[in-house]
Each structure stands twice: as structure tokens, then as C-alpha cells.
C-alpha positions as CSV (number, residue, x, y, z in Angstrom):
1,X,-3.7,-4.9,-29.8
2,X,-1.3,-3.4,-27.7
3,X,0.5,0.1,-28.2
4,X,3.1,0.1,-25.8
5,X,6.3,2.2,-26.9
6,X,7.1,2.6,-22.6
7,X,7.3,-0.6,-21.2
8,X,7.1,-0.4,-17.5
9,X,10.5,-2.1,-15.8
10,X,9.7,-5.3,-13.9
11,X,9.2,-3.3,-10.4
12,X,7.4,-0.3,-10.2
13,X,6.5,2.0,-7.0
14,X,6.8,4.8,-5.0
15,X,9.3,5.8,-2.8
16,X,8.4,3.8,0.5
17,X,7.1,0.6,-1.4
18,X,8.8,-3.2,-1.6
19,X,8.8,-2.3,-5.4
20,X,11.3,0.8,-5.0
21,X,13.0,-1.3,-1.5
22,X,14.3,-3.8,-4.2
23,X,14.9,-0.7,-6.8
24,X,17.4,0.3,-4.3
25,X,19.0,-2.9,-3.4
26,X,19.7,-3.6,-7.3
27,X,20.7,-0.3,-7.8
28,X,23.3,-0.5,-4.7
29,X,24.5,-4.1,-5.5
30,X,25.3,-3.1,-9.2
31,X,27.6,0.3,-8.1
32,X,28.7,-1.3,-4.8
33,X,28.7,-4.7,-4.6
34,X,31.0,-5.1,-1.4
35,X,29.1,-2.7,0.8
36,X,26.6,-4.5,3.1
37,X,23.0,-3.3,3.5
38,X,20.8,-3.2,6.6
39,X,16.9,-2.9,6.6
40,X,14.7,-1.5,9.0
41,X,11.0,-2.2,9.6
42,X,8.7,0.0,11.7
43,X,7.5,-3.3,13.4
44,X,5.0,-1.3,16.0
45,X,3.7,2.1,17.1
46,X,2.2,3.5,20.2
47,X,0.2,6.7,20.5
48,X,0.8,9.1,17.5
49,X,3.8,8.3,14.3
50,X,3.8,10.0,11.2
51,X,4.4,6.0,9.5
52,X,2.6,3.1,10.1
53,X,3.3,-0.5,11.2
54,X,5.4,-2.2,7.7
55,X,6.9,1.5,6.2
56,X,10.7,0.4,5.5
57,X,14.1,2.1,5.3
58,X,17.0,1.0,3.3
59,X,20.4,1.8,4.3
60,X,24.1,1.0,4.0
61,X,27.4,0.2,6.7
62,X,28.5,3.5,5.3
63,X,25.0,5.0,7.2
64,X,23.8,5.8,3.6
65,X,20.2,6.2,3.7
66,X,18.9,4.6,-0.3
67,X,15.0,4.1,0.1
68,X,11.8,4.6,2.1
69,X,10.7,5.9,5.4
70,X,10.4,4.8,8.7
71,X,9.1,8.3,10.0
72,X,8.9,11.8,8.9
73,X,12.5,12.6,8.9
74,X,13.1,12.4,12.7
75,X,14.4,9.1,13.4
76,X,16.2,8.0,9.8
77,X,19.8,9.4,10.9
78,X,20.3,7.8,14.2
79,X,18.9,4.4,12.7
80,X,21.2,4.5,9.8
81,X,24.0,5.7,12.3
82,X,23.5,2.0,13.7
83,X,23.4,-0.3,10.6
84,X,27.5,-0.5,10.9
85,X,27.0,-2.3,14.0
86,X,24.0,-4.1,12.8
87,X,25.9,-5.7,9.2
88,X,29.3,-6.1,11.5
89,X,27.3,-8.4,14.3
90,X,25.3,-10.1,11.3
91,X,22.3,-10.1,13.8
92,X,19.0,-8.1,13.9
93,X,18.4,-5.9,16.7
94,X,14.9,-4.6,18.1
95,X,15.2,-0.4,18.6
96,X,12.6,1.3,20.5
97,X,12.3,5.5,20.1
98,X,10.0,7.3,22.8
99,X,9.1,10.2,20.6
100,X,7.9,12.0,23.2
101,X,11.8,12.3,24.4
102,X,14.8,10.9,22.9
103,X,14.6,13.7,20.2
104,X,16.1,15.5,22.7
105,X,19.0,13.0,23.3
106,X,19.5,12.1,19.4
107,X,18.9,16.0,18.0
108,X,19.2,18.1,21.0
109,X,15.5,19.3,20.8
110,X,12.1,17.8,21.7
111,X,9.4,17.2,18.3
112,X,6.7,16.0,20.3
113,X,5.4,13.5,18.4
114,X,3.7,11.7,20.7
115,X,4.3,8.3,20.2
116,X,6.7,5.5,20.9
117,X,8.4,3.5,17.5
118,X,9.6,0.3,17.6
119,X,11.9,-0.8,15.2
120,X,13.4,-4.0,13.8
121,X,17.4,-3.2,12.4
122,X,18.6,-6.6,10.2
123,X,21.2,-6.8,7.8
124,X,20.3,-8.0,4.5
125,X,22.0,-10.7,3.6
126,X,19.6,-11.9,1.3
127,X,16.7,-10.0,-0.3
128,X,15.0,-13.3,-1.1
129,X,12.3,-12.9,1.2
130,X,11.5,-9.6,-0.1
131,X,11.6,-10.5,-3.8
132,X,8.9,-13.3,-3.1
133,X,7.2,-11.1,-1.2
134,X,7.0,-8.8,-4.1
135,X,6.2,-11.6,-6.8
136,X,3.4,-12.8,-4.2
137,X,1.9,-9.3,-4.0
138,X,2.1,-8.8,-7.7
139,X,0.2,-12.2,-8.4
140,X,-2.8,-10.1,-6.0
141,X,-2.9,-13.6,-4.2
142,X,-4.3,-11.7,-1.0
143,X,-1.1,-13.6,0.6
144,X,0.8,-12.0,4.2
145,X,4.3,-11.5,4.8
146,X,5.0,-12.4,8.2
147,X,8.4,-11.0,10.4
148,X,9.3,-12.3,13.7
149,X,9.8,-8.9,15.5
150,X,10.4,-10.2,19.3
151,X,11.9,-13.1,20.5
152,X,13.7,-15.0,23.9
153,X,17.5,-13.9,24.2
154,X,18.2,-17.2,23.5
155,X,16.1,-17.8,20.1
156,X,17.1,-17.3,16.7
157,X,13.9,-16.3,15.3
158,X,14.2,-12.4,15.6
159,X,13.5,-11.2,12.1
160,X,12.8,-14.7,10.5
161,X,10.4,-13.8,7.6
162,X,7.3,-16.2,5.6
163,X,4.9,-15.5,3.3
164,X,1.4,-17.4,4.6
165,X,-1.4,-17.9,2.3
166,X,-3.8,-17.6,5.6
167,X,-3.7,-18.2,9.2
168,X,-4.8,-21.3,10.6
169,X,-9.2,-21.6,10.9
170,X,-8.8,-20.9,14.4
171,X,-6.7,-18.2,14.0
172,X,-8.7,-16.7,11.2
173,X,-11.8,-17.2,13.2
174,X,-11.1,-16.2,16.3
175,X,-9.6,-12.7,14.6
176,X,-12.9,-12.6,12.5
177,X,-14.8,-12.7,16.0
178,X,-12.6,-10.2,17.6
179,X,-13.0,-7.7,14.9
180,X,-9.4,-7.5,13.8
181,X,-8.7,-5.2,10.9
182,X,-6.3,-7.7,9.0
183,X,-6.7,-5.5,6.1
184,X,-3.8,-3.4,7.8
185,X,-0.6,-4.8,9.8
186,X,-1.5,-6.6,12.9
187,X,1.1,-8.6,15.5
188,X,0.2,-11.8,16.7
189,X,1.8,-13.0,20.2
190,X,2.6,-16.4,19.2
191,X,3.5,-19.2,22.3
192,X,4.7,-22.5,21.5
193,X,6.5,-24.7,24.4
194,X,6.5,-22.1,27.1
195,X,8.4,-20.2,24.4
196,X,7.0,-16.8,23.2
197,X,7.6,-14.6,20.3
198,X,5.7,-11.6,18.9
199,X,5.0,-12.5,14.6
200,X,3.8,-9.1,12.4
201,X,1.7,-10.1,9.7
202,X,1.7,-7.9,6.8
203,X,-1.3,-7.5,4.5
204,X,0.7,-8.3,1.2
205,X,-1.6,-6.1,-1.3
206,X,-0.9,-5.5,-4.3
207,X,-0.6,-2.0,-5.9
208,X,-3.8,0.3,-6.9
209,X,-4.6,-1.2,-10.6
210,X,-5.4,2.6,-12.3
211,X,-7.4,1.8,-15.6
212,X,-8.2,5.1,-17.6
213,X,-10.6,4.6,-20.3
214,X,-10.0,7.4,-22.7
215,X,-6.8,9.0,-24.4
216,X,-6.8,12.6,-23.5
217,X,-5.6,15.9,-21.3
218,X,-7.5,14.3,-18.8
219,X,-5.6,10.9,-18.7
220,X,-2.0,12.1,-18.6
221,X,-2.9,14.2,-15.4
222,X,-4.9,11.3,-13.7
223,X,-1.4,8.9,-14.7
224,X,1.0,11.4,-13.5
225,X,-0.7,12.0,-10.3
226,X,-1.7,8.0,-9.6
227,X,2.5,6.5,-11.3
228,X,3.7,9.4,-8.1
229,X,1.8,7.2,-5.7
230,X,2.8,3.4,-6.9
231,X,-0.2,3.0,-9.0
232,X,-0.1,0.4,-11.7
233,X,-1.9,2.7,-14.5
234,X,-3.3,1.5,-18.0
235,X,-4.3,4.1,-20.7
236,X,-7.4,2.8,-22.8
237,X,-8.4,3.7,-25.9
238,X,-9.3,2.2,-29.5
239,X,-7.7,4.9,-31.3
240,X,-4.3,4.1,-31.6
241,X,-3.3,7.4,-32.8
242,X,-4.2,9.3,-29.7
243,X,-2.8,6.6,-27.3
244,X,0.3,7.1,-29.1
245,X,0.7,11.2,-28.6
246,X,0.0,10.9,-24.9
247,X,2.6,12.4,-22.7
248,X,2.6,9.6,-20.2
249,X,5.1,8.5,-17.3
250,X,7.2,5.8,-18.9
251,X,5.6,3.4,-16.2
252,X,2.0,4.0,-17.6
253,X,1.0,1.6,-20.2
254,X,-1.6,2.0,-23.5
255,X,-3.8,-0.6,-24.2
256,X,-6.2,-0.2,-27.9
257,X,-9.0,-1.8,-26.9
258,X,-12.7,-1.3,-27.4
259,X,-15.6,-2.1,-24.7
260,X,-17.0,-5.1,-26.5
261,X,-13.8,-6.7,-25.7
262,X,-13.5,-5.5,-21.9
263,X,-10.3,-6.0,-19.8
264,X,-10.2,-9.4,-18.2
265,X,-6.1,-9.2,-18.6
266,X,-6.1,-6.5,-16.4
267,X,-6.7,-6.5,-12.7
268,X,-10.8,-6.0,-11.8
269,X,-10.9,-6.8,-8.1
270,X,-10.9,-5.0,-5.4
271,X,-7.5,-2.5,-5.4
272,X,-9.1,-1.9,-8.8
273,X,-10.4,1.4,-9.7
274,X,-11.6,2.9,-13.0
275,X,-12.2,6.6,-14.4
276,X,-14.3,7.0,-17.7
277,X,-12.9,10.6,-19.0
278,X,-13.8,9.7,-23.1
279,X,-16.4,12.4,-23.2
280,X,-18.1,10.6,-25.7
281,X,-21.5,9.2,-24.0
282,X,-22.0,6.3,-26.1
283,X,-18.3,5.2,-25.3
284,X,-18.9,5.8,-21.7
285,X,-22.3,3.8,-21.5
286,X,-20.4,1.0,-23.1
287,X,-17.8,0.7,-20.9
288,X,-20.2,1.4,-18.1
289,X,-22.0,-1.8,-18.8
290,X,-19.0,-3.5,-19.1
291,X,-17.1,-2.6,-16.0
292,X,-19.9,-2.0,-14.0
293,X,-20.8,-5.7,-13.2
294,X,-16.9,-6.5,-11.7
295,X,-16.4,-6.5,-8.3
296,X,-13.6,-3.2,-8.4
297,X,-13.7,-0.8,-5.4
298,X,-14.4,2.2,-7.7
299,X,-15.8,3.7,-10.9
300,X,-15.9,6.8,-11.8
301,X,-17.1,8.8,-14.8
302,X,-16.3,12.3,-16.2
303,X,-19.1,14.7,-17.1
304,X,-21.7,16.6,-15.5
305,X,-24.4,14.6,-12.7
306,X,-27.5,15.3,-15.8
307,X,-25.0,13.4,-17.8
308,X,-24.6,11.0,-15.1
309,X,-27.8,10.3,-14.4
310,X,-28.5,9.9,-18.5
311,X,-25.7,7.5,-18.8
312,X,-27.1,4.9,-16.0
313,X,-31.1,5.6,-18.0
314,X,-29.3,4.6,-20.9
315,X,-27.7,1.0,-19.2
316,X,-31.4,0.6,-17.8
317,X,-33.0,1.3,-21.6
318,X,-30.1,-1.4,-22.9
319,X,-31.8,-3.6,-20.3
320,X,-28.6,-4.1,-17.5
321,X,-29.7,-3.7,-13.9
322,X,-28.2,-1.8,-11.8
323,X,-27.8,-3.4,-8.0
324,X,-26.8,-2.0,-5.2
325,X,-23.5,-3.0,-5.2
326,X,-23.2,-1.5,-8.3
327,X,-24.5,2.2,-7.3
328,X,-22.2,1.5,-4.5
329,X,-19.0,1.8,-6.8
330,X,-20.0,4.6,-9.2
331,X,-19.3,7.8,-8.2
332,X,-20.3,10.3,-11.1
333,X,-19.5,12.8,-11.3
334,X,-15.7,12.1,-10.3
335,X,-14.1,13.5,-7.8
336,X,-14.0,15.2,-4.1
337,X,-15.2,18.5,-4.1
338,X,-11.9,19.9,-3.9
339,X,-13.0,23.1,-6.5
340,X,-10.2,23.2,-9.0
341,X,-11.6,23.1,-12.9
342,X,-8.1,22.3,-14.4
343,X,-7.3,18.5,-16.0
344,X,-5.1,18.7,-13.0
345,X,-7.2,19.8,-10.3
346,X,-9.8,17.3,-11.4
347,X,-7.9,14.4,-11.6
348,X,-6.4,15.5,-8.1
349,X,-10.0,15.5,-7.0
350,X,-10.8,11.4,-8.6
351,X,-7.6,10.4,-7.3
352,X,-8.3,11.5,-3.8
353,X,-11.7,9.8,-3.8
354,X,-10.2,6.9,-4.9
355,X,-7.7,6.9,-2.3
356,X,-11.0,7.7,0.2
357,X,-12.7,5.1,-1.1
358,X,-9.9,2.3,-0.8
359,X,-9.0,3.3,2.8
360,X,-13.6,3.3,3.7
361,X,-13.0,7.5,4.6
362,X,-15.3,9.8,3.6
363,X,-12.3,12.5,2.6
364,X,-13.1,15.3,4.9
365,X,-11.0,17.8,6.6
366,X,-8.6,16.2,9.2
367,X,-9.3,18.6,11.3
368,X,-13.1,17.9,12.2
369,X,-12.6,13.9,12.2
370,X,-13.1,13.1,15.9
371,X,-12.1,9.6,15.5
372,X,-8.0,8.6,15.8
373,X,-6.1,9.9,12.2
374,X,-4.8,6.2,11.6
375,X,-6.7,3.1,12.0
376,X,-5.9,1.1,15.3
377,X,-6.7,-2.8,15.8
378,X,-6.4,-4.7,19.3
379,X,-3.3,-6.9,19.4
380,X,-4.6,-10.2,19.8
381,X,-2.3,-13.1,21.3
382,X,-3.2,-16.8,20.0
383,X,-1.7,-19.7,22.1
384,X,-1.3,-22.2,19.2
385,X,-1.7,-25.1,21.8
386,X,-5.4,-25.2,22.7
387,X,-6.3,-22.0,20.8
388,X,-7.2,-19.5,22.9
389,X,-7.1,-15.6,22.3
390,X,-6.7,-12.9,24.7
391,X,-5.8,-9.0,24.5
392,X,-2.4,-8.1,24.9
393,X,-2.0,-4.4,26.7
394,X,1.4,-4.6,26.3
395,X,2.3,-6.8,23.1
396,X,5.6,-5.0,22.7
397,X,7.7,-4.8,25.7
398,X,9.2,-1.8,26.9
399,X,12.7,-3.7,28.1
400,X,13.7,-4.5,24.3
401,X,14.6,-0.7,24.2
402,X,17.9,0.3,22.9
């Protein structure tokens, strides 16, 4: 039975997501139907950007900026300045921002950012592509959205978009064999009668399924904290009464629902995670044994580490065993080690190990990681005749400026 006196709207996200991209559009098309939009894509990055490869801005002919971000503040107003042009030509255009110096031209002083942005500009006359993106990455098919973000003057491919269920078994093989982190956005220099054009693929995954197994203090801070970032959150409990007096977002659902029954309508893959916060060890060793055994990215359980350690005795004494996989997705007690004692503070601390544990960082301090601050993959170029893969230096090229 479901207690549910919030349903969540049909698209639900943060502010830089698809979900809240088509928020915006609806939102626009319903008070201003004749005013023509205009979309821009941060297709590529070199060196050091505050956004990554796929972050999205949503703007209007009047240079209204509605939704997202395509940096961290410095670049919105001189892109939006250009959508006019953009939805009066009806044709995309390719933008490239050396952040090391046109601040200087664009706001009269230099941010040294570090990095060089390259951006596709298209007006939207349809949002069709993005709505099927959505549906696609709601379904968690594992599907990729891909965006033509460079092609010959003479081509009309230049921010053509398709959603792909997989690359070829070349492709997919010779990316495996190069190491390619397709888990993140990756371009793809595709050649196809002496005629070349540079294709984005865009993981399309699907938002952070949150499932809270407990009614409490504890579960309205972990929701409030995890609806902020675009989570999809579920509130689990089998006493309707408490469900009910939560103080949830309105996007959060409730779900009455005992362990015996489990939750095999609700996401439990691997953009799944799970916080036990009942208090009640019993209740917690049940759904332990019963969420344990799914292949989710991350479990995590309330409570002291004796109480930990008691709770995976008791799944042992009930005659479950525990692999290695398994050990690998508890983390009990919750939480980073952030020090905070609060409902608040802890469920800051779970949701930040979540977030750790999704992206494979250990959630350190910034400051003493030696490695790069964003994860960087090779830019592999496939010649679809004869398969053949090389590294391109220079997959972006620096004469498509604007």
C-alpha cells in the first residue's frame, strides 16, 4: 500500500538537469508562447572549467537566461547575448571561450580560469529530442544521447541529436581496449566518405534512486538534502501513521511497505543507494538481508560500528552469506567523517558518501588529491570504414572559434 499525499510532477531535478531543461521550456511556452528559445551545450573543455562536458543553459531571443549552467557564472551573459542571432538565423553555431582571456574582452577583467569552453548555441525548435532523452533516461535503459557538435561548412549535421542504445561491437570494443570512461561524456571523431564530423555521446543515466527505510527526523533531512540534488527519494516505512507526519519535499514519495515484501518496483541497480535510519535492529537486519543481495552501488545503515558489526552476526546466524560484493556496498556506520551530530549533519555526511561512492572518490579534501579534480578520457577517433581507432590531440579545432 501506498501513502502518497505529494505526488511527484512527471519531471523532477535539479537546476542544471534535462528534468528542470524541460521544466523550463514548459514553463516558458505556457507564459510566452511566441518567444523563441535557444539551447546551449558545453560540448568540450580544455584544461580547467567549473562545468563539465553535457551541463546545459536555457535561454530566450530576449537574452533571458530560464535554466542550468554552462559555467560558474562567467560565460552565461555573453552566450545568451547571442541566442537573438542564433533563433533569427534558425541555425546552430559552434562558440569557443579561451578562459584564460576573453573575460577580459566580454567583462573587462581577467578570471583565470584556465581552460578553454566550447560551446554548441541551437535554437530550439523542437524539444522532442530532449523529451525522449528524458523518457529514455527515466526507463534507466543505460541508453546515450548523442549531438553532432562539429561539422564541414557545407553539412547540415551540426547539432543533429540520437539517442543510441550502444555503439557498434567495434566501436564498443575498441573503446573497452582503449580504456575510455564512457561512464562520463566522451566525443567520437566520426569519418564517413572523406567527410568528418565530431559526435558527443552522453551517458544518459538516470537520476540517483534515494530509498530511505525508516520514517523519522532522520529521513526528512536525508530527502531534503538528496530532492536539492535531483534525487528520486522514496520514504519506507510500515507504519502508515509516521509516513504520514513527515515533513517531506513534495517530490519525495512514502511507500508502507514491510521487508518481507522488499522493493522490486523501485529502482535496485546501480545509481541505487539505500540508508537504513529505523533504529530498530530487528527492522534493520531484515531489510539488510533483503537489500543486501541487489546489485545497488550503496547501503548504508544508521547506528554505532558495535551495532554494525551485530547486525551482519545476526544475517550470518539467519544463515545469509555475506560476499564480497556485498561488504563492498555496506558502509556502516553511514556517513564521511564530516563531525556534525545533528539529523542534518549526519545525513550531510551519508549523502556525501553516497555521492563518493557513485563517482569511485574516496571523499577527501580537494586540496591534497594530486590527481586532476575532474575525470579526463582520451578522445578517441573511429573511422567507421575499416574500423580503426587513433588518438585525436586536437578533436576540437581551434578555427570554429567565434
Amino acid at each position: 500500500m501506498v501513502h502518497d499525499p505529494n505526488p511527484a510532477p512527471a519531471i523532477v531535478g535539479n537546476g542544471t538537469s534535462l528534468s528542470a531543461i524541460i521544466q523550463a521550456i514548459d514553463s516558458a511556452r505556457m507564459l510566452r508562447p511566441a518567444v523563441s528559445l535557444a539551447l546551449a551545450t558545453l560540448v568540450g573543455v580544455e584544461g580547467s572549467s567549473y562545468r563539465q562536458p553535457g551541463a546545459r543553459l536555457l535561454i530566450d531571443i530576449e537574452r533571458r537566461v530560464l535554466a542550468g549552467a554552462i559555467s560558474g557564472g562567467c560565460l552565461e551573459g555573453d552566450v545568451a547575448a547571442r541566442a537573438a542571432e542564433v533563433c533569427a538565423s534558425n541555425k546552430p553555431v559552434l562558440l569557443r571561450y579561451d578562459l584564460r582571456e576573453d573575460l577580459e574582452t566580454i567583462w573587462g577583467f581577467g578570471a583565470g580560469c584556465d581552460g578553454i569552453a566550447h560551446i554548441l548555441l541551437e535554437p530550439l525548435q523542437t524539444d522532442r529530442w530532449l523529451r525522449d532523452a528524458h523518457a529514455s533516461m527515466m526507463r534507466r535503459s543505460g541508453a546515450r544521447l548523442t549531438t553532432v557538435t562539429m561539422a564541414s561548412e557545407e553539412s547540415e549535421l551540426l547539432g543533429k541529436h540520437e539517442i543510441v542504445d550502444a555503439l557498434s561491437p567495434e566501436g564498443e570494443a575498441a573503446l573497452t581496449s582503449m580504456d575510455i570512461n564512457t561512464t562520463q561524456p566522451f566525443t567520437l571523431t566520426h569519418v564517413v566518405d572523406n567527410d568528418s564530423h565530431l559526435v558527443m555521446f552522453e551517458p544518459l543515466d538516470a537520476p540517483v534512486a534515494l530509498h530511505l527505510i525508516g520514517a523519522g527526523k532522520s529521513a526528512e533531512a536525508f530527502a531534503a538534502i538528496a530532492v536539492v540534488m535531483g534525487w528520486q527519494v522514496t520514504v519506507v516505512d510500515h507504519r502508515e501513521s509516521m509516513l504520514r507526519d513527515l515533513q517531506l519535499p513534495p517530490s519525495a514519495k512514502r511507500l508502507v511497505r514491510r521487508a518481507a515484501e522488499g522493493l522490486s518496483d523501485l529502482p535496485l541497480d546501480a545509481r541505487t543507494t539505500v540508508a537504513l535510519l529505523t533504529h530498530i535492529f530487528e527492522i534493520d537486519a531484515a531489510w539488510l538481508q533483503s537489500l543486501l543481495p541487489h546489485s545497488v552501488a550503496y547501503v548504508g545503515v544508521l547506528g554505532s560500528r558495535n551495532r554494525a558489526s551485530r547486525l551482519v552476526a545476526q544475517l550470518a546466524t539467519d544463515g545469509m552469506s555475506i560476499s564480497a560484493e556485498m561488504q563492498k556496498r555496506l558502509f556502516a556506520p553511514i556517513g564521511l567523517d564530516l563531525g556534525g551530530e545533528s539529523p542534518e549533519s549526519i545525513a550531510l555526511a551519508g549523502v556525501a558518501e553516497m555521492e563518493a561512492v557513485l563517482h569511485a572518490r574516496p571523499g577527501g579534501f580537494l586540496r591534497s588529491r594530486q590527481s586532476p579534480i575532474h575525470t579526463r578520457t582520451p578522445v578517441p577517433v573511429i573511422v567507421e570504414e575499416g574500423i580503426t581507432v587513433t588518438i585525436d590531440e586536437c578533436a576540437i579545432p581551434q578555427d570554429r572559434s567565434s
